[in-house]
N, C-alpha and C positions, 0 to 999 in steps of 0.2 A: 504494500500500500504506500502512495507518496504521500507525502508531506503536504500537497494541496490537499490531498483525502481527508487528512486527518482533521486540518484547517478547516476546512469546509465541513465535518459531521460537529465538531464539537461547535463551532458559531449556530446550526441548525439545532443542536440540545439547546443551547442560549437563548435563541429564539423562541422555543417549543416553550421552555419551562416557561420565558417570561409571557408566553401568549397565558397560558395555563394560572399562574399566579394571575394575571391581569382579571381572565374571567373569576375568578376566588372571589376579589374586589369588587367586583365591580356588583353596582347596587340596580343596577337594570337594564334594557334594550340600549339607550343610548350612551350607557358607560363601553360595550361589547367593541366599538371601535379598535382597541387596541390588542386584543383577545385574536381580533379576526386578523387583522392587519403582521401582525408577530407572526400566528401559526403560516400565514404565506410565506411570508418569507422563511422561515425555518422550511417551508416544501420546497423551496427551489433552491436553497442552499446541500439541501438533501439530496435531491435529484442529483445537481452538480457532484456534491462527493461521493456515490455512486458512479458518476460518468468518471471523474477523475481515480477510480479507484481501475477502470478498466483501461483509459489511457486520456492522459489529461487534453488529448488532439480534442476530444469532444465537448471540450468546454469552447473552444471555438469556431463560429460562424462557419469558416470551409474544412471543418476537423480538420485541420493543418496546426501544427504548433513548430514556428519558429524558433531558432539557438534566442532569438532575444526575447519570447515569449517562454520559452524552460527557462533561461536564466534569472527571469522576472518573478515567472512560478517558484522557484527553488527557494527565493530570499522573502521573507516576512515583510522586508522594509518596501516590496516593490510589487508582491503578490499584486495588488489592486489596479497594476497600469494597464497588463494587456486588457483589452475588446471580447470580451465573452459575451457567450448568446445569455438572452433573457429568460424568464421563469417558464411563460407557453414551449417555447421549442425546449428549453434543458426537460419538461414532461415528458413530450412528446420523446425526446430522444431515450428518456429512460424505459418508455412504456418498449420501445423498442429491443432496445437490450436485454429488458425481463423477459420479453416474448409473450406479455400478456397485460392487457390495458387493464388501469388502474379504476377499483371499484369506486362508483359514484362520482364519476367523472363530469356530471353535471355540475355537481356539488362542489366540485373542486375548482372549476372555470369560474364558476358564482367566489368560491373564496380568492382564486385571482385578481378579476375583476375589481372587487369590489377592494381590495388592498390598492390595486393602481388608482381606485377614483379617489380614494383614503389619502393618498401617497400625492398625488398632482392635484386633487379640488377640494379635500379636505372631506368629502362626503363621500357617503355610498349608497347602493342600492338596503333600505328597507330587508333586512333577511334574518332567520333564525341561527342565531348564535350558536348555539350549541348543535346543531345540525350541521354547517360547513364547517366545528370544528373534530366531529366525528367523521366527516370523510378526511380532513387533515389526517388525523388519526391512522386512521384504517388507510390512509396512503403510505403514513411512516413506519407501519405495520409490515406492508407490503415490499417496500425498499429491505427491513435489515436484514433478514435472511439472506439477501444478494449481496450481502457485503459483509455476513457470518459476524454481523454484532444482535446483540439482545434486545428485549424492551427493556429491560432491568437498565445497560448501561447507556441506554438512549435518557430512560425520562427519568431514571434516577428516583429522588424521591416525589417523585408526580405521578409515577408509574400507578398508585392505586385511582390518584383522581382522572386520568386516563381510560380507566377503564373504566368507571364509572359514569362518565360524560358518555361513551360507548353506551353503554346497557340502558343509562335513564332515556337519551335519545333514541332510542330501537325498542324501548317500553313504550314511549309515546307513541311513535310511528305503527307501533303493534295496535295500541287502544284504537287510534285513529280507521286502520285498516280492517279490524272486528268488527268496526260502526259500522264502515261502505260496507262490507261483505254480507252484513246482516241489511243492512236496506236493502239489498243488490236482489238477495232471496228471496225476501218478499215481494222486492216486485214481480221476480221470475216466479214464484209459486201464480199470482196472478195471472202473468202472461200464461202461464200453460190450462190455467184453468181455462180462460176466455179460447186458447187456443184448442182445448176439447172438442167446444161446441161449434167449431168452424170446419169446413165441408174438406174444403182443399188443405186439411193441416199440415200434412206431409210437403205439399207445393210450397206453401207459407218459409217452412222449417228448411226445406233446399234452400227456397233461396236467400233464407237469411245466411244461411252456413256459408255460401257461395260468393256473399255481397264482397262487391270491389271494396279494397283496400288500399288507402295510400303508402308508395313505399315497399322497403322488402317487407314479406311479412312471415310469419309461421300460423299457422293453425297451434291451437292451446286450447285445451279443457277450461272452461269457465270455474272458477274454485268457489263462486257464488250458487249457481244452478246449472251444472254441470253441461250445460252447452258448447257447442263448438264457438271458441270465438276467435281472438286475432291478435298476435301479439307485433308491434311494428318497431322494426329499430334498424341497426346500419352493420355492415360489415368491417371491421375492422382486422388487418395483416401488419404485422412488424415489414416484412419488406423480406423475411429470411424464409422462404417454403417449408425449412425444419420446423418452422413455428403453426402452420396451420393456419388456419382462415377463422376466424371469430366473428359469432353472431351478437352486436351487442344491444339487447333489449331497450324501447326506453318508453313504448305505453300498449296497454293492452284493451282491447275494447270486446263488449260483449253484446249484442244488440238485443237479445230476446230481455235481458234483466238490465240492460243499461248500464252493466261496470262497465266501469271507466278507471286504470290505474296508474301509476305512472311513479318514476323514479324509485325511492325506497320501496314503494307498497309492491311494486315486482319482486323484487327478492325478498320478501314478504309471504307473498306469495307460490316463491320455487320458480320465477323467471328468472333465473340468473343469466348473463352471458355465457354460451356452450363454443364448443368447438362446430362449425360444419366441417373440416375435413382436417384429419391430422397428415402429416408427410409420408407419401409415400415413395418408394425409390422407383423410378421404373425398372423393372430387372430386363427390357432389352438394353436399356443404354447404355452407350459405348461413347468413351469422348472422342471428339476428332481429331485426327493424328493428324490431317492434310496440313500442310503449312499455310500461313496466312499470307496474303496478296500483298 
């Protein structure tokens, strides 16, 4: 591991702890500014000492690293001259290297964002504090294993309030989710009833099952009134064919009962992001021996 590694995980604990003390503090919605603002930054200092742990070329713009940008990196006094990419690509470059995009990634673009509006206007978007700082979380979660550190020696003594912002956040999300799903039932009990006494019910039932969808989509069992329903989200590939193609969820609809889900409440409900196709080798292939032109 280099010495920018190091540099950059222990400034990303700094950050972490001091987002984590800030929300302790802080007496309500509008105190959470610095809470959200800290945990950003500690995710892109994070990302960064991951990328620097696998070769510090990718902390810059054309992953190229100059003798005068190593010799900049090497020294404490001068770390901060060279031109590094910013928080969005150092993600994106990590989600790459992991070989698998990072959960609640909505969630995490929202805690971006809203650090740069922090950072350059002083404001942000109106959001739930403790919700973009459990995908914080559960991003840095995700990082240390790939770089064989702990939660232990990441958040140190925060590690219990970590996980607890964790559970209370995914307790609410849960209550929230048992509400729709029990509305969702009742409506669908309705619809089938009404749908009894109708001539063409079967015709009905096709072509609800059938109805366009915007976007890629999957078919999904409805976990309200167990209909067919639709689950719509995007493909996401690292760019390495080892990695496989990833289907990643981001709202589900059900038209006979009207759910309607989205973000959390998918994985909530067992939508998580799947594989479509792991790697396979082709066993006729042969590299080309012909010489090139």
């Amino acid at each position: 591991m280099s010495e920018t590694h190091d540099h950059l995980f222990n400034s990303a604990r700094r950050w972490a702890e001091t987002a984590l003390d800030s929300y302790s503090d802080s007496a309500g919605p509008d105190d959470s500014d610095f809470a959200i603002h800290h945990m950003a930054v500690a995710i892109e200092h994070l990302c960064k000492s991951y990328l620097a742990s696998i070769d510090e070329a990718l902390l810059m713009p054309n992953e190229r690293l100059t003798d005068a940008n190593r010799l900049a990196l090497s020294d404490s006094k001068t770390r901060h001259k060279p031109h590094t990419i910013g928080g969005k690509i150092a993600m994106e470059r990590a989600e790459t290297r992991l070989g698998k995009p990072f959960q609640r990634s909505d969630d995490l673009v929202a805690l971006r964002d809203n650090r740069n509006g922090l950072t350059h206007m002083g404001s942000a978007t109106p959001s739930d504090c403790r919700q973009l700082l459990t995908a914080g979380i559960l991003c840095v979660e995700q990082l240390l294993p790939a770089m064989s550190r702990t939660s232990e020696s990441f958040w140190g003594p925060h590690h219990a309030l970590s996980e607890q912002i964790v559970e209370t956040s995914i307790g609410e999300q849960q209550l929230r989710y048992d509400m729709k799903i029990r509305k969702a039932r009742k409506a669908g009990s309705d619809f089938t009833h009404r749908l009894d006494s109708t001539p063409d019910r079967e015709a009905l039932k096709a072509s609800l099952a059938s109805a366009e969808i915007w976007g890629l989509s999957l078919p999904m069992t409805c976990p309200a009134c167990n209909s067919q329903g639709s689950v719509r989200g995007r493909e996401w590939t690292s760019g390495d064919p080892h990695d496989g193609e990833w289907f990643l969820p981001r709202q589900f609809t059900c038209l006979p009962c009207g759910l309607d889900l989205s973000r959390d409440e998918l994985e909530l409900a067992g939508m998580t992001m799947e594989r479509f196709s792991d790697y396979e080798q082709d066993p006729g292939w042969e590299p080309d021996t012909a010489p090139f032109d």
